[in-house]
C-alpha positions in Angstrom: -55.4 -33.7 -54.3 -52.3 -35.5 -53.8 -50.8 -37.3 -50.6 -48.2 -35.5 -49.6 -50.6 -32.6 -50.1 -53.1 -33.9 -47.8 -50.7 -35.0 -45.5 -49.6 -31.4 -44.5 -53.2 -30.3 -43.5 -54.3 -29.8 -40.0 -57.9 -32.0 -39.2 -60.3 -31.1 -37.0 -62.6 -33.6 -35.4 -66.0 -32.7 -36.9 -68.1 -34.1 -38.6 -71.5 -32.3 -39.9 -73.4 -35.2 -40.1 -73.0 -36.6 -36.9 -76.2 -36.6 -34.3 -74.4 -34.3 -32.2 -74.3 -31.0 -34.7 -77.6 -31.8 -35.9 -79.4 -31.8 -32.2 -77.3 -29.3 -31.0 -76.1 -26.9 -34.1 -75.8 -23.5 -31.9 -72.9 -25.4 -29.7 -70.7 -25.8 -32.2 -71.2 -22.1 -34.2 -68.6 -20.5 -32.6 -65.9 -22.7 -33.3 -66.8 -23.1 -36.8 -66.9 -19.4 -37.7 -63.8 -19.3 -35.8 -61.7 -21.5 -37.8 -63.4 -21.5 -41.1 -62.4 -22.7 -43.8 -60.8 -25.9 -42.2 -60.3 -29.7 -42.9 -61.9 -32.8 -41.9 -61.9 -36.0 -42.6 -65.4 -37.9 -43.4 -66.5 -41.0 -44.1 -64.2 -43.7 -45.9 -61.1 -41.4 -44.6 -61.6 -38.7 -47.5 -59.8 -35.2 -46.9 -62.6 -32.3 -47.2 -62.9 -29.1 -46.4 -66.0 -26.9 -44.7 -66.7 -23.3 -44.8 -68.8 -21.5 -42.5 -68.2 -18.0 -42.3 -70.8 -15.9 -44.8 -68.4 -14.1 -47.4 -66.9 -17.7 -47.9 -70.0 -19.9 -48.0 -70.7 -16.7 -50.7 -68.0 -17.4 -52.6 -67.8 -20.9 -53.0 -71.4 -21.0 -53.8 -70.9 -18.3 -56.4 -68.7 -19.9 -58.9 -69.5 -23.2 -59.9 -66.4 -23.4 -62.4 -64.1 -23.4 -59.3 -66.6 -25.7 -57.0 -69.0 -28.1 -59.0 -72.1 -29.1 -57.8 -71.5 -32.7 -59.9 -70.8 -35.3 -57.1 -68.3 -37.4 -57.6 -69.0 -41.1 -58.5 -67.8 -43.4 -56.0 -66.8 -41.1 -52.9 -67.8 -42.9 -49.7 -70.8 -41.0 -47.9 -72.4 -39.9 -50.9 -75.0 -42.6 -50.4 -76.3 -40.8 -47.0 -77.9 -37.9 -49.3 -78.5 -39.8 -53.0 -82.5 -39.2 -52.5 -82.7 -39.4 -55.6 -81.6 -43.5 -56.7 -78.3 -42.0 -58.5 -80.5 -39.7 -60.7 -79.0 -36.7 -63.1 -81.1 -34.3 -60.8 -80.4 -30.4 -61.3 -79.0 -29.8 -57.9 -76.0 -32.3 -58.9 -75.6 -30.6 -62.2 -73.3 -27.5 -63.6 -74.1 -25.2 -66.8 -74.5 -26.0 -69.5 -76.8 -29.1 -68.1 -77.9 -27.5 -65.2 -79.2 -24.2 -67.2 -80.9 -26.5 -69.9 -82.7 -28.0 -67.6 -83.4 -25.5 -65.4 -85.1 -23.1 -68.5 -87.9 -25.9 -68.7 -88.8 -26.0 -65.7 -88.2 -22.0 -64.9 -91.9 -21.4 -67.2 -93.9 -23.3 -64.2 -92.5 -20.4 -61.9 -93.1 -17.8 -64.0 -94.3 -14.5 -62.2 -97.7 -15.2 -64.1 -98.3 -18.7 -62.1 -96.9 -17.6 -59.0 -99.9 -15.0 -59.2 -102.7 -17.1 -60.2 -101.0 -19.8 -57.5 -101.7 -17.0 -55.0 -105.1 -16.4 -55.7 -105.9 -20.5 -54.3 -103.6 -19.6 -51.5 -105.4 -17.3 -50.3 -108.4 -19.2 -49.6 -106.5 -22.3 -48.4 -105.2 -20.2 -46.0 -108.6 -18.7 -45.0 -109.8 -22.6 -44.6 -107.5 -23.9 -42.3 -107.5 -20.6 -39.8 -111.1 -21.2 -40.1 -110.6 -24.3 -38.5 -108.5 -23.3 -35.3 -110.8 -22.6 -32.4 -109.9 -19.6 -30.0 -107.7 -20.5 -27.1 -107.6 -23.9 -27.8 -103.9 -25.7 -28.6 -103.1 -26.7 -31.7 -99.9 -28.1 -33.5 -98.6 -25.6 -35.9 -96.9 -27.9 -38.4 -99.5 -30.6 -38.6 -103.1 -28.5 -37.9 -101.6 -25.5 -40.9 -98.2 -25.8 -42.7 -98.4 -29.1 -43.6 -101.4 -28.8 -44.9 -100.9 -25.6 -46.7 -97.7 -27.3 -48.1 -99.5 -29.9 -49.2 -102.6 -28.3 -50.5 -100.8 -25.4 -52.4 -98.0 -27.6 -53.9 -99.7 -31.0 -54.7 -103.5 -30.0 -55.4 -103.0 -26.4 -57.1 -99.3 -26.0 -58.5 -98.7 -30.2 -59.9 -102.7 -31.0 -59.6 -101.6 -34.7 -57.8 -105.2 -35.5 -56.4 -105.3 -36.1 -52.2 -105.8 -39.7 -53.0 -102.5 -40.7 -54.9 -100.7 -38.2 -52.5 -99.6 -40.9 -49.7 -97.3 -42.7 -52.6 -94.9 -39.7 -52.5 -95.4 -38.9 -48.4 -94.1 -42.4 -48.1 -91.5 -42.3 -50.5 -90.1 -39.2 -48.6 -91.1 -40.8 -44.9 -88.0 -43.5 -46.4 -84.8 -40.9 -46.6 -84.2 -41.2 -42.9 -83.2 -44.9 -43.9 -80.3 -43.7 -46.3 -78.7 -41.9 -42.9 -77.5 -44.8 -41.8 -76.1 -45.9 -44.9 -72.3 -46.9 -44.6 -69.7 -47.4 -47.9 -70.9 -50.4 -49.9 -74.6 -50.6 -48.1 -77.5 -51.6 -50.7 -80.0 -49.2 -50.6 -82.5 -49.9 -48.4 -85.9 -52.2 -49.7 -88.2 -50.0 -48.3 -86.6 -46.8 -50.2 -86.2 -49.0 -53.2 -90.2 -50.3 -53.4 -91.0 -46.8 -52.3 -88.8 -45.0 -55.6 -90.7 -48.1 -57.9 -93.9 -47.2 -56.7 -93.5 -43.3 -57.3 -91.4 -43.6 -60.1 -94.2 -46.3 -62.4 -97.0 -43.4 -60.8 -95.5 -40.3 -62.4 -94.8 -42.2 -66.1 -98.4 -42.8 -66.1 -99.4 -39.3 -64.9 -96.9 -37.8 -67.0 -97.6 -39.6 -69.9 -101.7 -38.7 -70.0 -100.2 -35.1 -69.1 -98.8 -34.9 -72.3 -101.5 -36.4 -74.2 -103.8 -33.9 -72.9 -101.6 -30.9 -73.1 -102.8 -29.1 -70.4 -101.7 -25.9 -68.4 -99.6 -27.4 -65.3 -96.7 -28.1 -64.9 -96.4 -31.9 -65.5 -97.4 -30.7 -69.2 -94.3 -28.5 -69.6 -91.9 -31.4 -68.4 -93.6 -33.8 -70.1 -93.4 -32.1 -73.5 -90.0 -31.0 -73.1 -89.3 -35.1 -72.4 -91.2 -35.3 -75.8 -89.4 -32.7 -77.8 -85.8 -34.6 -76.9 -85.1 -31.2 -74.7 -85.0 -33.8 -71.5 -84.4 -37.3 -70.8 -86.8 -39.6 -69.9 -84.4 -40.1 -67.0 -84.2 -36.2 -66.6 -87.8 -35.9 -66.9 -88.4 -38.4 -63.9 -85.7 -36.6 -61.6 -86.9 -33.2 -62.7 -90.0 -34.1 -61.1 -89.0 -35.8 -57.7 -87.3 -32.3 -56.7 -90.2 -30.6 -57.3 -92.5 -32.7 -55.2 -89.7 -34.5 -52.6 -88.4 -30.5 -52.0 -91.6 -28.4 -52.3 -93.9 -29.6 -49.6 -91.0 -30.1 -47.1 -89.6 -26.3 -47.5 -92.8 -25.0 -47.3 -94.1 -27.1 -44.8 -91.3 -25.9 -42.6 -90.7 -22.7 -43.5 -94.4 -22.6 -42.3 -94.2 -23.8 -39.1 -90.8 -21.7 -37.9 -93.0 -18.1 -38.8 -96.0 -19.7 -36.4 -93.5 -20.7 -33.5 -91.7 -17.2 -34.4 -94.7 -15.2 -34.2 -96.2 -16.8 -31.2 -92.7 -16.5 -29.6 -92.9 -12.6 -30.4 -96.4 -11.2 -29.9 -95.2 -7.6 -30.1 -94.1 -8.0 -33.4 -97.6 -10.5 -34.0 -99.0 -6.7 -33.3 -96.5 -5.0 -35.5 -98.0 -6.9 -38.2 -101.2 -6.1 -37.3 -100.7 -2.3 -37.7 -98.8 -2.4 -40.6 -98.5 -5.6 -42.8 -95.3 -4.6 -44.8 -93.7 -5.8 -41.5 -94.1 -9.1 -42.7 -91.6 -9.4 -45.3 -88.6 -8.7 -43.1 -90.4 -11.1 -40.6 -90.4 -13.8 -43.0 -87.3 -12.9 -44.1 -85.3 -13.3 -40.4 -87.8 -16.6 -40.4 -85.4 -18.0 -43.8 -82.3 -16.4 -42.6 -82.8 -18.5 -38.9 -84.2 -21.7 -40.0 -83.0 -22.4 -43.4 -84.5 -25.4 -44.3 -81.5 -26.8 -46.2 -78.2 -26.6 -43.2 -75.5 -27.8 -45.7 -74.8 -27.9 -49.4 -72.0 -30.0 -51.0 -69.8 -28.7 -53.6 -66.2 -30.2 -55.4 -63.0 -28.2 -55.6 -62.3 -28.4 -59.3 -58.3 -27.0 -58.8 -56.9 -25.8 -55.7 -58.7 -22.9 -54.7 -57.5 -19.8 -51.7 -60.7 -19.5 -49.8 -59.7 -17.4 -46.8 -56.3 -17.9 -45.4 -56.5 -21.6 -46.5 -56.3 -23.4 -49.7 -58.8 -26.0 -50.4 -57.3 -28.7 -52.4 -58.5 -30.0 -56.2 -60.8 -32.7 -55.9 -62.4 -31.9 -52.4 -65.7 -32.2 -51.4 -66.4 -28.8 -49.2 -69.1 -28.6 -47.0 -70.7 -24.9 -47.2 -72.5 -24.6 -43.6 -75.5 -22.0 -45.0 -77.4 -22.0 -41.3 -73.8 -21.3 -39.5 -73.1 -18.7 -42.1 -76.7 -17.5 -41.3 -75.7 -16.3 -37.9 -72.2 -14.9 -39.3 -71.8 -11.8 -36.2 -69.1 -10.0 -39.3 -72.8 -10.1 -40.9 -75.5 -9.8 -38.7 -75.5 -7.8 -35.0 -76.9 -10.1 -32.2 -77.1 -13.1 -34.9 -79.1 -15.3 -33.0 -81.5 -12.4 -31.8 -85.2 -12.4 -34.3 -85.2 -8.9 -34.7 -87.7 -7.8 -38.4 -85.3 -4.6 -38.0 -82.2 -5.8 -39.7 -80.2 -3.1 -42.2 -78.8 -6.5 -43.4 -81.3 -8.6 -44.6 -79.0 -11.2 -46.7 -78.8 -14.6 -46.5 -78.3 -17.8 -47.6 -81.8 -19.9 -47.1 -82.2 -20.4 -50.6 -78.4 -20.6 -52.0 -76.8 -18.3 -53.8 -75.8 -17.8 -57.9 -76.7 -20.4 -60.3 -78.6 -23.0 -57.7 -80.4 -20.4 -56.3 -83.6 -22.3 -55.2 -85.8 -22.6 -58.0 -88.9 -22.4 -56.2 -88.0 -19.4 -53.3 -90.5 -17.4 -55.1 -93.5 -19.7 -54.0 -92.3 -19.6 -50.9 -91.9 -16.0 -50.4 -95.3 -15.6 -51.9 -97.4 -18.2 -49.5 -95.4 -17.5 -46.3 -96.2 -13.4 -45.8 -99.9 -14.3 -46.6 -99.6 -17.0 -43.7 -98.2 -14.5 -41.2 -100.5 -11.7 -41.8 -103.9 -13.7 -41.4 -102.2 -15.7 -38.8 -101.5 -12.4 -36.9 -104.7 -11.0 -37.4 -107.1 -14.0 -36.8 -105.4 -15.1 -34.1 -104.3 -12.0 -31.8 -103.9 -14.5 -28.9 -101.4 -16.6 -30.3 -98.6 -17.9 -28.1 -96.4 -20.7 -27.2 -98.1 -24.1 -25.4 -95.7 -24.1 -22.3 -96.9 -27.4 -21.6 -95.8 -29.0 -24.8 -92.2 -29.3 -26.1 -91.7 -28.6 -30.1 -89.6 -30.7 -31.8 -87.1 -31.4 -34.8 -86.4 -33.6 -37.7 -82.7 -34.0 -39.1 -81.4 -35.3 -42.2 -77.7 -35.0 -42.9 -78.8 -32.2 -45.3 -81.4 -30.4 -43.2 -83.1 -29.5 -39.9 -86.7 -28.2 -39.4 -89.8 -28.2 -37.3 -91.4 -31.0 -36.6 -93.7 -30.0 -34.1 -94.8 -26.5 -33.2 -97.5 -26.6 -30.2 -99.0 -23.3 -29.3 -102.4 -21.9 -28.2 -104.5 -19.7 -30.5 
């Protein structure tokens, strides 16, 4: 990416991190679909690129020799989403490195666990209905997918007991603090005790999970750390994904099919007739409320992406949630309709990063709108409460979904 090069494009003034897109995403659709692909410039003055419309977001997403997923070192910004203390995570990684790492971790989500994992979702599920009284409010997020996050993910799938589960809550409760990061900022202390404390727990629980070779899934990282197939470094990061980016996907994707199905009750008793309905419901429920709004990737030569050229070296900003309400895609985008012909989307990426663990969450969220539908038929929106969202330069979900059983 050379000067003069750069010098020739046309900038827009956008940014996607700024407050303003994040609290107000559907304002600024139109214009991005509009005239995607197109340039910015972001933080420290770097030249990048963003693509919104579907086919595109498809395409650079689809070949990772053309657009690497391995951030560069040094680029000013990069410090606002480093969760993970500089870390060779998967995410961040291309094949070869990304598929040797991802084959160890692929056994724990083998179609085998995913059933057995379904078996304790089932009655988790059961419990916390159990515990929502008729006609009474009731915050969908914090009184059911939270907990079913939590439960599912940390008691059943990694077997992290309730007790030591506030060291990794509170390790997560610190990524806000990297938001406000500018170029040459220390990371912040609390983040930094928080990543010491999680980090010295999960050697010790990692290291008694490979002495007593059991069947979960801190076994299978922790012998593949032990056969040389990982890193100890690799091992570590391996494991923050799963539990920083389980419990908040779930958790959210959760709490969007409450608020949708108490938004739509005569769908609530579509599902109630017929339970297949469900699917496509949760389904629109990804496509609308992805729970990841932007992925990063690297121009690796200059690359044609629509009528544009996106130069060698730029960081491109794929825009999955805008791409999500693409009208060359989808009719009436931003309408929740279960009766789509189209049912693609981008809530769980696309090509080699698809997400790892979409699986789970396709399993535990139909189950969760069925026996929501059923058990609570009266299910609707509190119109005395507002819901509410949480932001992070990378995401935007939920955080409070009041409604009335």
């Amino acid at each position: 990416m050379t000067a003069r090069a750069v010098e020739n494009l046309n900038f827009e003034d956008f940014d996607p991190f700024s407050v303003e897109f994040r609290n107000d995403p559907t304002a600024y659709h139109s214009t991005l679909l509009e005239n995607s692909p197109a340039f910015m410039k972001m933080e420290g003055d770097v030249a990048s690129a963003y693509v919104a419309k579907f086919e595109q977001c498809m395409q650079v997403l689809g070949n990772w020799e053309l657009f690497s997923s391995v951030k560069p070192k040094n680029l000013p910004g990069m410090q606002r989403v480093d969760f993970f203390n500089g870390m060779p995570v998967m995410n961040y990684s291309d094949p070869p490195q990304h598929d040797r790492l991802r084959r160890v971790v692929n056994v724990a989500f083998s179609p085998g666990r995913v059933r057995k994992l379904a078996e304790a979702t089932d009655t988790i599920i059961d419990q916390l209905l159990g515990n929502i009284e008729p006609g009474q409010p009731f915050d969908g997020m914090q009184d059911i997918a939270k907990p079913l996050a939590v439960k599912v993910l940390f008691d059943e799938f990694l077997g992290i007991p309730p007790e030591d589960q506030h060291i990794f809550f509170e390790f997560g409760a610190t990524f806000f603090l990297l938001d406000k990061l500018k170029p040459g900022d220390p990371k912040p202390k609390e983040y930094l005790d928080g990543w010491a404390k999680g980090e010295k727990y999960l050697r010790g629980v990692l290291a008694e999970a490979g002495k007593n070779n059991t069947d979960n899934v801190l076994s299978l990282i922790a012998a593949a750390s032990e056969s040389g197939t990982m890193s100890d470094a690799e091992m570590m990061a391996m494991v923050c994904v799963l539990f920083t980016g389980g419990v908040p996907t779930v958790s959210a994707m959760g709490a969007s099919a409450l608020h949708y199905l108490a938004a739509n009750p005569e769908i609530a008793e579509r599902i109630r007739q017929d339970e297949s309905v469900a699917r496509p419901f949760c389904e629109e429920t990804f496509r609308l409320d992805a729970p990841v709004t932007l992925v990063m990737r690297f121009a690796t030569q200059d690359v044609d992406v629509g009528p544009r050229t996106i130069l060698k070296g730029m960081p491109v900003y794929t825009m999955i949630s805008v791409a999500n309400r693409d009208p060359d895609i989808y009719e009436n985008p931003l309408e929740f309709s279960v009766d789509r012909k189209n049912m693609r989307h981008l809530a769980f990426g696309n090509s080699t990063h698809v997400c790892i663990g979409n699986a789970i969450t396709r399993m535990i969220l139909p189950k969760l709108v069925v026996e929501a539908a059923k058990r609570l038929p009266n299910l609707h929106l509190n119109p005395e409460a507002q819901g509410e969202w949480e932001t992070t330069p990378r995401s935007r979900h939920r955080l409070k979904v009041p409604v009335i059983a």
